[in-house]
C-alpha positions in Angstrom: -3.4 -169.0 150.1 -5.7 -172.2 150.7 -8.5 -172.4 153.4 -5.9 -175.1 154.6 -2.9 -173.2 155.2 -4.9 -170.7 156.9 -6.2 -172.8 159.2 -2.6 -174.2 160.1 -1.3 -170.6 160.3 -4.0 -170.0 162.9 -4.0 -173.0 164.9 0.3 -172.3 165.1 -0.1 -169.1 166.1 -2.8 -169.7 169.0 0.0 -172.1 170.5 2.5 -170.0 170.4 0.3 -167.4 172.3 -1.2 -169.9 174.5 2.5 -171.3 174.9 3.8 -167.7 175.7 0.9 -166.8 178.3 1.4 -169.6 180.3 5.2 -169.6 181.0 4.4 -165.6 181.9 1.3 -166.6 184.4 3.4 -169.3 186.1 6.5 -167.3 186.1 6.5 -165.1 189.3 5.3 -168.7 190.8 7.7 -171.1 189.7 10.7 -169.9 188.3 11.4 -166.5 188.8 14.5 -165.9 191.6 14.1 -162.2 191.9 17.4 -162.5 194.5 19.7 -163.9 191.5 17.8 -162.5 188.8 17.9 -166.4 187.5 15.5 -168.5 186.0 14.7 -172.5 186.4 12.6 -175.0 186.1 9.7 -175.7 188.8 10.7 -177.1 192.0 8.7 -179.1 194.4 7.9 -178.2 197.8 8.9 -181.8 199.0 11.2 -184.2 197.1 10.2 -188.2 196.9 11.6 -190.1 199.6 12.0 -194.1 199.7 11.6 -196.7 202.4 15.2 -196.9 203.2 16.4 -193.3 202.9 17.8 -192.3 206.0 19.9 -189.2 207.5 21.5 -188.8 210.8 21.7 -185.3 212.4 23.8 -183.7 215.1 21.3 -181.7 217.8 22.4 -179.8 220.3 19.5 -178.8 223.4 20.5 -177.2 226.4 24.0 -177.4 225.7 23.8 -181.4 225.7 24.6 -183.1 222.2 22.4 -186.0 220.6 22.9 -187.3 217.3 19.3 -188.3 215.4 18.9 -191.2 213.0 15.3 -191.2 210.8 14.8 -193.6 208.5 11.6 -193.9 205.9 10.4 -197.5 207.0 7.2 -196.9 204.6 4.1 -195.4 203.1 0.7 -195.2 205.2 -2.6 -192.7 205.2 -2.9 -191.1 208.0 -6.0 -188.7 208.8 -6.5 -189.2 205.3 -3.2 -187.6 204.2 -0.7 -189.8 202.0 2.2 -189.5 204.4 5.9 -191.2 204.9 6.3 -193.8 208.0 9.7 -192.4 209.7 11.6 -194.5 212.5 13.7 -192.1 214.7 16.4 -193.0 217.3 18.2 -190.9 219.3 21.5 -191.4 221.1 22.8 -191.5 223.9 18.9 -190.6 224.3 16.2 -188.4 223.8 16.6 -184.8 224.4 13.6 -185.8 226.4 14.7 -188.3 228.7 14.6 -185.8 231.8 10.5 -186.1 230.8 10.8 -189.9 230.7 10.8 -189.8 227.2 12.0 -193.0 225.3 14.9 -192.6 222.7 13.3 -194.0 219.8 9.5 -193.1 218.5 7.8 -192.9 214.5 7.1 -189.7 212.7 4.3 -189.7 209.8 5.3 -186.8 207.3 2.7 -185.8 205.2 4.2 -186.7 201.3 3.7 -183.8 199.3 5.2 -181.3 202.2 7.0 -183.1 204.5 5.0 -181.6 207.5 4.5 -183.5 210.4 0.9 -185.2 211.1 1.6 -187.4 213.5 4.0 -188.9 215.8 3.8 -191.8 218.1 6.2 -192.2 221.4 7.0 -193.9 224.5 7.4 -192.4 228.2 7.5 -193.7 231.7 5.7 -191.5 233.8 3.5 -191.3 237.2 4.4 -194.8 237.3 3.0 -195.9 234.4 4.6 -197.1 231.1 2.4 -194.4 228.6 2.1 -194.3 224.8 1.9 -190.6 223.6 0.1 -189.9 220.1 0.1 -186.8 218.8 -1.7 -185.3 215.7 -1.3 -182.5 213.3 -3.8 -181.0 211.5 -3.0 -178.0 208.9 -4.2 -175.4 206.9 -2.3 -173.0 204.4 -2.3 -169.4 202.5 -0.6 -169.0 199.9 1.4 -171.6 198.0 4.1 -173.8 199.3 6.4 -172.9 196.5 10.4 -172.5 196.9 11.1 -169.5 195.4 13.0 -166.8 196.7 10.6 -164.2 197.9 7.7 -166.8 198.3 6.2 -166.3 201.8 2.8 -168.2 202.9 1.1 -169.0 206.1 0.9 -172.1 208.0 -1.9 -173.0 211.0 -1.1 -175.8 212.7 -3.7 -177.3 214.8 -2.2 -179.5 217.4 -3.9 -182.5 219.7 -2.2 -185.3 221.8 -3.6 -188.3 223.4 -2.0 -190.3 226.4 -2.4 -194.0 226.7 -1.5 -196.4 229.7 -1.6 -199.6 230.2 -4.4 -202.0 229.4 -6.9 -201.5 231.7 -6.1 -197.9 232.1 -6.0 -197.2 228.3 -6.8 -193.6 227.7 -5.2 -191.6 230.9 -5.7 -188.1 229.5 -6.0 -186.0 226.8 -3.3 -182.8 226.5 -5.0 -179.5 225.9 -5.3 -178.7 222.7 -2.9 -175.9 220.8 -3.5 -174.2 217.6 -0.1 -171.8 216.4 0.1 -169.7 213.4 3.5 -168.9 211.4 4.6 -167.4 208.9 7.4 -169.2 206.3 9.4 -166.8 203.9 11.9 -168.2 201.6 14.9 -165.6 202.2 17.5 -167.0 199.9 19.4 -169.4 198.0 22.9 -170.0 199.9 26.1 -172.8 200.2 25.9 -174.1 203.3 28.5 -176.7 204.7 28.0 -179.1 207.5 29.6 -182.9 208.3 28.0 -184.0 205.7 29.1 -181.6 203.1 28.2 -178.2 201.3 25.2 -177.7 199.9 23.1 -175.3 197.8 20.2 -174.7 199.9 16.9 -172.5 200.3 17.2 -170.6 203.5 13.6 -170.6 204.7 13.0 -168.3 207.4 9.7 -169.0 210.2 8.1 -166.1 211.6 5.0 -165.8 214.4 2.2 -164.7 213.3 2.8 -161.2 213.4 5.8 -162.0 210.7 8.1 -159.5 212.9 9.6 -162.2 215.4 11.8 -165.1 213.8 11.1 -168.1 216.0 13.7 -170.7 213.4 15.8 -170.7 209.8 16.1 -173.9 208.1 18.6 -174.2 205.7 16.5 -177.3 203.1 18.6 -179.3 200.9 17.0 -180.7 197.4 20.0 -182.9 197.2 19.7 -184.1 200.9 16.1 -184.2 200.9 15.8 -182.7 203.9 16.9 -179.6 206.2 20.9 -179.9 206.5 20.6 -177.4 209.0 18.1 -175.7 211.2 18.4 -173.5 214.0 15.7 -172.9 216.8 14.9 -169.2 218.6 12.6 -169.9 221.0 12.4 -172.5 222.9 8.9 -175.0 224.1 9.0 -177.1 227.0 8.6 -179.8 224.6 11.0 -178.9 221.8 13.8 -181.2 221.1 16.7 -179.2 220.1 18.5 -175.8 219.6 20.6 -176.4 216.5 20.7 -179.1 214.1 23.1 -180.1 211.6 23.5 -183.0 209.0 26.1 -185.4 209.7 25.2 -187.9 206.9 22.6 -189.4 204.9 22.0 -192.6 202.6 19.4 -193.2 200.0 
């Protein structure tokens, strides 16, 4: 056999093995669904939205019903994270409005996870007209992978910011919150809401302890988004109970 062939034999062989090795390192990360004992190709954490895409959900928050439109209105960095620009509008009005909250604000959704880092909003309160900003700033453990099984940890450190009026500008600054959960994907189930059944991964948030579930979220590839969520406990500040897709356009 020639020096040649040799060498080709080789250099085959080392791909195949380097070929091999990788699809077993990655498996228990990507593909593996140890529920369904199925495999498939890598999924990412957050799909790719477009200025334009839009979805309208029905909430439901202390027993009064709102329906939610968010659209993507564009693409901005925002504390240096590559985010999506979201308009929202609530109707008849913002769970909120008992705070003098108004029915429309923006949402900035971090691109690659679809977290929220910031959100900007309107009130009228103590007699002023106020502009509320409020920032997100994250850290993770573990990966952000949807996989059945996959759990990782998620520290959200949270700071908001009340404007008034020119003079007044800055009126106050909230107290600062820092919460840590813990996100497990449970399963892969058919769900069906207005908008339609879907195959979705049921991811499950937990306190920090990981023995208390505080909300399920039932995330849509197809939809882009969650096509239905339900909340356990309750903030002063949260918007709604129970959420469900009633339709979505892209």
């Amino acid at each position: 056999m020639s020096k040649t062939r040799k060498f080709k034999i080789v250099v085959a062989t080392l791909t195949v093995f380097l070929i091999v090795s990788v699809v077993y390192l990655l498996q228990p990360i990507y593909f593996s669904n140890p529920q369904e004992g199925q495999f498939f190709p890598p999924v990412a954490w957050a799909p790719t939205l477009e200025v334009g895409n839009s979805w309208t959900q029905a909430l439901t928050s202390n027993k009064a019903s709102y329906n939610l439109t968010m659209t993507v209105t564009g693409k901005e960095i925002v504390n240096n994270v590559s985010c999506y620009a979201m308009k929202l509008v609530f109707e008849p009005e913002s769970p909120l409005a008992n705070k003098g909250v108004s029915k429309e604000m923006t949402w900035w959704l971090d691109n690659s996870t679809l977290h929220l880092v910031k959100v900007n909003g309107k009130a009228h309160a103590y007699g002023y007209d106020l502009t509320f900003v409020e920032k997100h700033f994250y850290t993770f453990q573990g990966g952000l992978f949807l996989t059945v099984g996959n759990t990782h940890n998620e520290t959200d450190n949270r700071k908001m910011d009340v404007y008034g009026p020119p003079p007044t500008n800055l009126l106050f600054k909230h107290e600062e919150t820092t919460a840590t959960t813990r996100i497990r994907v449970e399963a892969v189930e058919n769900i069906t809401v207005p908008a339609g059944t879907f195959s979705c991964y049921k991811l499950v948030t937990y306190d920090e302890t990981g023995q208390n579930t505080l909300s399920i979220r039932w995330f849509s590839i197809e939809a882009k988004t969650a096509v239905k969520t339900e909340n356990y406990e309750m903030g002063e500040f949260e918007m709604f109970e129970t959420a469900e897709l009633l339709s979505y356009s892209f």
